[in-house]
C-alpha positions as CSV (number, residue, x, y, z in Angstrom):
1,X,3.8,14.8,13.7
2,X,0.1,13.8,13.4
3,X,0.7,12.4,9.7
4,X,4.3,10.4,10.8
5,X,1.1,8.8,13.5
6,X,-1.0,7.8,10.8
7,X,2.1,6.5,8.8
8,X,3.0,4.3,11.5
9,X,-0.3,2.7,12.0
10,X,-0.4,2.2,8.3
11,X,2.6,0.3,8.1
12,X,1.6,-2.1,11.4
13,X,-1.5,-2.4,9.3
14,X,-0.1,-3.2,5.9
15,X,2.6,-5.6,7.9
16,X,-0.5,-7.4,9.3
17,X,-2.1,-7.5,6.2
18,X,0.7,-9.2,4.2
19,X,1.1,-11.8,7.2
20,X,-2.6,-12.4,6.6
21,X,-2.6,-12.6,2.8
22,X,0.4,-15.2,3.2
23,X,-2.1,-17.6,5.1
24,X,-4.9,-16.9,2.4
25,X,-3.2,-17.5,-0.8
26,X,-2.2,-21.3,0.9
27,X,-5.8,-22.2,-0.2
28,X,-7.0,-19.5,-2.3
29,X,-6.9,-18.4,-5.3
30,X,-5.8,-14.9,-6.2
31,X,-9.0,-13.6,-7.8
32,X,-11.5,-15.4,-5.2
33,X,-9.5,-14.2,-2.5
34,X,-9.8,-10.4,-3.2
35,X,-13.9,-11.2,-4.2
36,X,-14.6,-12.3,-1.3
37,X,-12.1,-9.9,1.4
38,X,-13.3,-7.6,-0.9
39,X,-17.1,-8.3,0.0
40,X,-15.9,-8.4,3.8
41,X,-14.1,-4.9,3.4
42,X,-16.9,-3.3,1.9
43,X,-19.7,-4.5,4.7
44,X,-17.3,-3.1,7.4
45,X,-16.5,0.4,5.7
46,X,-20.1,0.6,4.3
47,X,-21.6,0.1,7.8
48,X,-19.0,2.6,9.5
49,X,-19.9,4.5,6.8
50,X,-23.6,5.3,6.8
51,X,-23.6,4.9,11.0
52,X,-21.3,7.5,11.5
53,X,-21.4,11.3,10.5
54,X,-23.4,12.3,7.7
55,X,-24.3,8.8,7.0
56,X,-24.9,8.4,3.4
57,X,-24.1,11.8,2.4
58,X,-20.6,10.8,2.7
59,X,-20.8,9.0,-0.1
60,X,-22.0,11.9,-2.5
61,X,-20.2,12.6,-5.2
62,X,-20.6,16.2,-5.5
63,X,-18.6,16.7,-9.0
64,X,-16.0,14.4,-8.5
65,X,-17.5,11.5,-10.5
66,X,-14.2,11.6,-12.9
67,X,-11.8,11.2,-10.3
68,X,-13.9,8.9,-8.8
69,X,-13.8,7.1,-11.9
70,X,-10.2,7.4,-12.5
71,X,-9.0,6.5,-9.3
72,X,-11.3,3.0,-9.8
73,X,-10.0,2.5,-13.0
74,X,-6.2,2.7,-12.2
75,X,-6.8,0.9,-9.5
76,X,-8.1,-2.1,-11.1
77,X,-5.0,-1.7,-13.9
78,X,-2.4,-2.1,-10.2
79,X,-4.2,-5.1,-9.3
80,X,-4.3,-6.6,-12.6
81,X,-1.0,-6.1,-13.5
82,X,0.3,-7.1,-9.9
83,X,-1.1,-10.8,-10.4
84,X,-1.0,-11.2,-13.6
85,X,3.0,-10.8,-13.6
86,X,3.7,-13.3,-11.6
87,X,3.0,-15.7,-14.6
88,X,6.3,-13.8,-16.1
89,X,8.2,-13.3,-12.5
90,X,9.2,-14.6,-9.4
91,X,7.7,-12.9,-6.3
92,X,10.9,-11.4,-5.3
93,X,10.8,-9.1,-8.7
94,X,7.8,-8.0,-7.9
95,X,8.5,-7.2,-4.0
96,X,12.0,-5.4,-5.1
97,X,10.1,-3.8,-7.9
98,X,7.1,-2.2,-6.9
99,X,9.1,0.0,-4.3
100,X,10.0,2.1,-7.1
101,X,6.3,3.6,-6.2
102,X,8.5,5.7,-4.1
103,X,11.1,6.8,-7.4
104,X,7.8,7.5,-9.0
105,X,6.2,9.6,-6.4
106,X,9.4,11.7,-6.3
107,X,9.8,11.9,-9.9
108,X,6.3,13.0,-10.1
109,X,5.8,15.5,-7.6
110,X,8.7,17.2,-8.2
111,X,8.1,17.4,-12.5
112,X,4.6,18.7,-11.5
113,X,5.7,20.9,-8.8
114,X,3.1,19.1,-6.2
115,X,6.0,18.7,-3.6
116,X,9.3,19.8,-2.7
117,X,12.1,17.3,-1.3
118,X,15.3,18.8,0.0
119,X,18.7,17.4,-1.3
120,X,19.5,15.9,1.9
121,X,15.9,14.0,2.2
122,X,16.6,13.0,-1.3
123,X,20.1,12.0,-0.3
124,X,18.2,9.7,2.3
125,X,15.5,7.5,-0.3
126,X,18.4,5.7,-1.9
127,X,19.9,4.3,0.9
128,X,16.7,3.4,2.2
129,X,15.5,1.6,-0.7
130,X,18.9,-0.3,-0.9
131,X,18.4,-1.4,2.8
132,X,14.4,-3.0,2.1
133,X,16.8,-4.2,-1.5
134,X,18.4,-6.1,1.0
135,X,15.8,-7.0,3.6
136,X,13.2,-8.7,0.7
137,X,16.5,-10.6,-0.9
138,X,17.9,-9.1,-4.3
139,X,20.4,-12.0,-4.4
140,X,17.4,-14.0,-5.2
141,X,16.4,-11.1,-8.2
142,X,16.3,-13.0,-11.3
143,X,17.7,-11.0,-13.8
144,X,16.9,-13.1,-16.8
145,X,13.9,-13.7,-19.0
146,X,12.2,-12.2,-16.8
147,X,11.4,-8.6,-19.0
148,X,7.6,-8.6,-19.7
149,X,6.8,-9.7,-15.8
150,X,8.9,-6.9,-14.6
151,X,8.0,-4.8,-16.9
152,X,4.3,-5.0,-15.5
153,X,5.3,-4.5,-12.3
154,X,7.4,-1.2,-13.1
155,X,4.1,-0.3,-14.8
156,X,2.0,-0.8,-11.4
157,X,4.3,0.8,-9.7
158,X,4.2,3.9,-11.7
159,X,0.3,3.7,-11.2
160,X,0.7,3.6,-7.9
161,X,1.9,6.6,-7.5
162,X,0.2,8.6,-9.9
163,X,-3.0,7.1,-7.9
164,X,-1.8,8.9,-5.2
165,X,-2.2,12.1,-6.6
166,X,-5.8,11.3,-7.8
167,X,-6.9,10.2,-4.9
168,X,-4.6,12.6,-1.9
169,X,-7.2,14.9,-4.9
170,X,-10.1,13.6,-4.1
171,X,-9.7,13.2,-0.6
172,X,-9.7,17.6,-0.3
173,X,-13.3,17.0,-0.7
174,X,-14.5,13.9,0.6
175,X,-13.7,11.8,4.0
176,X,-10.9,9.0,4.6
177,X,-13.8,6.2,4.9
178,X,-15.9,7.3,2.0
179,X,-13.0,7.4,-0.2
180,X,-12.3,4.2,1.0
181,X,-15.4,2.6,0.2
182,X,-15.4,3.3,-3.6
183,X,-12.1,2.5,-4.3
184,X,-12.4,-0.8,-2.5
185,X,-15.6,-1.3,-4.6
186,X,-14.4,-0.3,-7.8
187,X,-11.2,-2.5,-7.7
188,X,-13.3,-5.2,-6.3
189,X,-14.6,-5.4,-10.1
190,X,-10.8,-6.7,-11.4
191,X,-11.0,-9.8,-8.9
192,X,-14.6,-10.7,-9.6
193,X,-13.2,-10.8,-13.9
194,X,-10.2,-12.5,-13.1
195,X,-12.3,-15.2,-10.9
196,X,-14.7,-15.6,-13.7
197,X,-11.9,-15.8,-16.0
198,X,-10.1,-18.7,-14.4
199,X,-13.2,-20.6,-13.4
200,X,-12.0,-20.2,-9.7
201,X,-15.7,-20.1,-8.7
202,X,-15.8,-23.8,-8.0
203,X,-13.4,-23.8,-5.4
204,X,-15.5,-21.9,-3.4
205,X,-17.3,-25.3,-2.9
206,X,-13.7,-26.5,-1.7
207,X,-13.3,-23.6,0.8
208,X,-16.1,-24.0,2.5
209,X,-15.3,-27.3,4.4
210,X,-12.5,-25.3,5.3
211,X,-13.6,-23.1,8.5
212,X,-10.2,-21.8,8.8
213,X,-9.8,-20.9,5.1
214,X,-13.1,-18.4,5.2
215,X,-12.0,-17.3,8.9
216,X,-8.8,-16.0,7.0
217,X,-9.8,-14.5,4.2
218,X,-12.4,-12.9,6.5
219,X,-9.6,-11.2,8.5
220,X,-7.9,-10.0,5.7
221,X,-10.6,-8.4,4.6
222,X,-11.5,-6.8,8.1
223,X,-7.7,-5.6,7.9
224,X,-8.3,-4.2,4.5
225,X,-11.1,-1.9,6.0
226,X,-9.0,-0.3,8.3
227,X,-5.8,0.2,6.9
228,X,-6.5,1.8,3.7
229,X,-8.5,5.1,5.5
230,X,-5.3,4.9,7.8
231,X,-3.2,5.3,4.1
232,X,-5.5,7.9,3.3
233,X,-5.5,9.7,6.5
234,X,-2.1,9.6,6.2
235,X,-2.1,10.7,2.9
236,X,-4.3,14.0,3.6
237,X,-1.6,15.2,6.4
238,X,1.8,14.4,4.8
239,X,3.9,14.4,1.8
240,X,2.7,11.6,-0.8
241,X,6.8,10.6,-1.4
242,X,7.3,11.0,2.3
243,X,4.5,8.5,2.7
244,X,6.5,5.7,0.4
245,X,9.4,6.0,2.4
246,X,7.6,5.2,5.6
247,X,6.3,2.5,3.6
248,X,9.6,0.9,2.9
249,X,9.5,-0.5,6.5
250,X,6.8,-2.2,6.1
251,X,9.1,-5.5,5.1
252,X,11.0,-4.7,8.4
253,X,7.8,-5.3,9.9
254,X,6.8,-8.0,8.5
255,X,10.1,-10.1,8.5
256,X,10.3,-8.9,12.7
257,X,7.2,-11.2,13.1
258,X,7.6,-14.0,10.4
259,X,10.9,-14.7,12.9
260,X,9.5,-15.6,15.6
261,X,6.1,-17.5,13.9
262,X,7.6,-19.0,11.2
263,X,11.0,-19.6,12.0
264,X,11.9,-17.1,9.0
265,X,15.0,-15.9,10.6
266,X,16.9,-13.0,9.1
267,X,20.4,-13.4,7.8
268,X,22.9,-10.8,8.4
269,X,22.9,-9.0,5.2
270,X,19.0,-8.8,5.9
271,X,20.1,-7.1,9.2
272,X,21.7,-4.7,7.8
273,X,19.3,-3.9,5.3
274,X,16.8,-3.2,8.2
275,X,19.3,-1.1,9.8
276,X,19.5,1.2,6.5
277,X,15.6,1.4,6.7
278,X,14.9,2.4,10.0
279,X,18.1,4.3,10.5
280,X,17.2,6.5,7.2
281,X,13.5,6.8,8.7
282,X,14.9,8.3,11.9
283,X,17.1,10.5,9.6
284,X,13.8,11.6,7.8
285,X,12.3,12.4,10.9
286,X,15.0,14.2,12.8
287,X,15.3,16.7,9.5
288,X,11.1,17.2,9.6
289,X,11.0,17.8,12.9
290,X,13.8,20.6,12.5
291,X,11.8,21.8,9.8
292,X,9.2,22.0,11.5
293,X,11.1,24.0,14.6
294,X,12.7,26.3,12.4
295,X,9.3,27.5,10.4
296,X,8.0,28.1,14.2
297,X,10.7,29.9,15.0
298,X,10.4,32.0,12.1
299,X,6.3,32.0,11.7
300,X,5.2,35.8,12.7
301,X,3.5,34.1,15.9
302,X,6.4,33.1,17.2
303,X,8.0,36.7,17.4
């Protein structure tokens, strides 16, 4: 159960990361915001990085300078895409719709033959996506004029999963951190264009009578350099579609604390939605860790 570890940190850090980002994007703009958590991110993995281990030879490339490349490059399309819709969305499209990262990871593992899901796992991932359906609010999905925004966001999704692949790849030959570190800096490269697009440069100026502002933006991006090698540790030790669904709770998480801090309380149809998520997650991990008890009972060292 060492992955189902890592996948529960991730999600505590992901939850604590969208709190974070909610306080941020009060007096930031989208593009300066990931330049600058960005910069913050990249310090804090780049010194654990070279201090630790092999130091620099972490970083070395050793042949994988496409996937590299690729991973960066799709990367930069997710974020992209992500912002850019909400000019044609609301925010609640693009919460429902990027969850279908978990449709795509399923669709794509099992086309490829890169993982297997039993029918009664897959029996599990609808109900669990109508539960977070529920807990993020699709009676407030606009279902109208709305095509090209969602669109985009199906697209990300769909990225987001294929990424996955790339990068649960890359990750057979190089370390969580290092990993980390260039897709961080690569991606960084789509919120310094977009700031230097929308002349957000000057608000900088703005920001910086604004001690709490930078103080944010700073956690964030201190967040950001420990959760993704968490994803990715995650990522090495577990199923990538397995790895979405423990994802879905990541709303639960985050709606648990905007309760008692913002006064965000939950209807019922919400509560029932994160009933459907958790109870589906406990599902999953009853049936692994049969699974896993049934292939040691049957392994040659256990006879």
């Amino acid at each position: 159960m060492e992955g189902a570890g890592f996948a529960l940190l991730t999600v505590l850090t992901t939850a604590a990361w969208t709190l974070v980002l909610r306080l941020v994007m009060e007096t930031w703009p989208v593009g300066l915001a990931g330049t600058v958590s960005r910069i913050v991110t990249l310090a804090a993995l780049g010194g654990w990085v070279l201090s630790t281990g092999r130091g620099w030879r972490r970083l070395r490339l050793d042949g994988l300078h496409a996937q590299i490349a690729l991973m960066g490059v799709i990367s930069i399309a997710i974020n992209l895409l992500l912002f850019a819709s909400l000019k044609w969305t609301t925010a609640t499209n693009q919460a429902l719709l990027f969850r279908l990262d978990l449709v795509f990871a399923v669709l794509i593992g099992g086309l490829l033959g890169l993982e297997h899901i039993g029918p009664g796992q897959l029996m599990l991932l609808p109900v669990m996506l109508a539960g977070m359906a529920l807990v993020t609010g699709i009676s407030q999905f606009d279902w109208h004029g709305r095509l090209v925004g969602d669109l985009m966001v199906t697209v990300s999704a769909a990225c987001f999963a294929a990424n996955a692949f790339v990068i649960r790849n890359i990750l057979r030959r190089m370390d969580e951190e290092a990993v980390a570190l260039y897709n961080h800096g690569i991606s960084m490269l789509g919120f310094v264009g977009l700031a230097l697009v929308a002349g957000e440069l000057s608000v900088a100026r703005d920001s910086l009578q604004r001690s709490g502002a930078w103080l944010w933006v700073v956690v964030l991006g201190s967040i950001s350099a420990v959760s993704l090698p968490l994803y990715y540790a995650a990522l090495r030790r577990m199923a990538i579609w397995k790895l979405r669904a423990w994802m879905l709770t990541t709303p639960v998480a985050v709606a648990a604390v905007e309760w008692p801090l913002w006064g965000n309380r939950l209807s019922l149809t919400q509560c029932l939605g994160a009933a459907m998520v958790l109870g589906g997650l406990a599902v999953l991990i009853r049936v692994e860790s049969r699974t896993m008890a049934r292939w040691d009972e049957e392994s040659p060292a256990a006879s």
